[in-house]
C-alpha positions in Angstrom: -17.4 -13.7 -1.8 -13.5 -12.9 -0.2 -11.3 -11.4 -1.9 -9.7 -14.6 -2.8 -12.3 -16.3 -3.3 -12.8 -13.9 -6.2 -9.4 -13.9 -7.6 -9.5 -17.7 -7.4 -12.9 -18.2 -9.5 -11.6 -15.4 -12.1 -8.1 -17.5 -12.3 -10.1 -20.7 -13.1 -12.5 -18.7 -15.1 -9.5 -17.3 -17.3 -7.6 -20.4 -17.8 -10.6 -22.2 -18.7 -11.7 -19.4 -21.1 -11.0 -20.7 -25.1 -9.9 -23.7 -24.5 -12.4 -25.7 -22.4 -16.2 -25.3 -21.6 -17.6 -24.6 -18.3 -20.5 -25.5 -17.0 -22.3 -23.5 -13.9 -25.5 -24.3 -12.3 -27.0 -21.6 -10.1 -29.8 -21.6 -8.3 -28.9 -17.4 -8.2 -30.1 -15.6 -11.4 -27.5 -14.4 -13.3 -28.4 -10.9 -12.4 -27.9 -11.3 -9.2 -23.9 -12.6 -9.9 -22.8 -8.9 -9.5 -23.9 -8.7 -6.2 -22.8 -11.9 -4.8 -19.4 -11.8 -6.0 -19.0 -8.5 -4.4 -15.9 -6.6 -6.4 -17.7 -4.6 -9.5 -14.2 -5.3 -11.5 -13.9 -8.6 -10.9 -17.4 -9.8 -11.4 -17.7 -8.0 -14.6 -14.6 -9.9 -16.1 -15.7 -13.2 -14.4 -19.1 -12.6 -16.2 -17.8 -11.5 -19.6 -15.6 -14.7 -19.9 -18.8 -16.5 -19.1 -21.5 -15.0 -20.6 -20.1 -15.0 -23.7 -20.7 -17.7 -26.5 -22.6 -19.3 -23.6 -25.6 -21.3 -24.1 -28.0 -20.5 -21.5 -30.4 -22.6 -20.7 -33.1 -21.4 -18.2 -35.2 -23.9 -16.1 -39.1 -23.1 -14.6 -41.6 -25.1 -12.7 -41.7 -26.6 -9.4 -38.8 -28.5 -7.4 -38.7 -32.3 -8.1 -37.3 -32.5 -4.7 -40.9 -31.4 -3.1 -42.9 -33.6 -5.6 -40.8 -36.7 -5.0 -40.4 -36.2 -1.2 -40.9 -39.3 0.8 -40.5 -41.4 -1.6 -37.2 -43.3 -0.9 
């Protein structure tokens, strides 16, 4: 990520946090987040404000979009 594409998510991030749920689908494991966002600082307050009191909810198997390919 940019620089402000950081300080953008974190802003959104922060205002949302206590007051509103979020929800974020990733196709990225979440320890991978670090590295993608880039700035060690920023990432580890965008994660706290996420991780925690979240309900994480962990997907496994195949992609529906291979099984059901062609089938329109």
């Amino acid at each position: 990520m940019t620089d402000p594409e950081r300080r953008d998510l974190l802003e959104v991030i922060e205002e949302r946090h206590g007051h509103a749920s979020t929800i974020v689908t990733s196709q990225l494991p979440v320890e991978h987040w670090h590295e993608q966002i880039g700035d060690p600082t920023i990432a580890d307050a965008i994660l706290d404000r996420l991780i925690h009191n979240a309900h994480k909810i962990t997907l496994k198997g195949g992609s529906l979009r291979k099984k059901y390919a062609g089938l329109t």
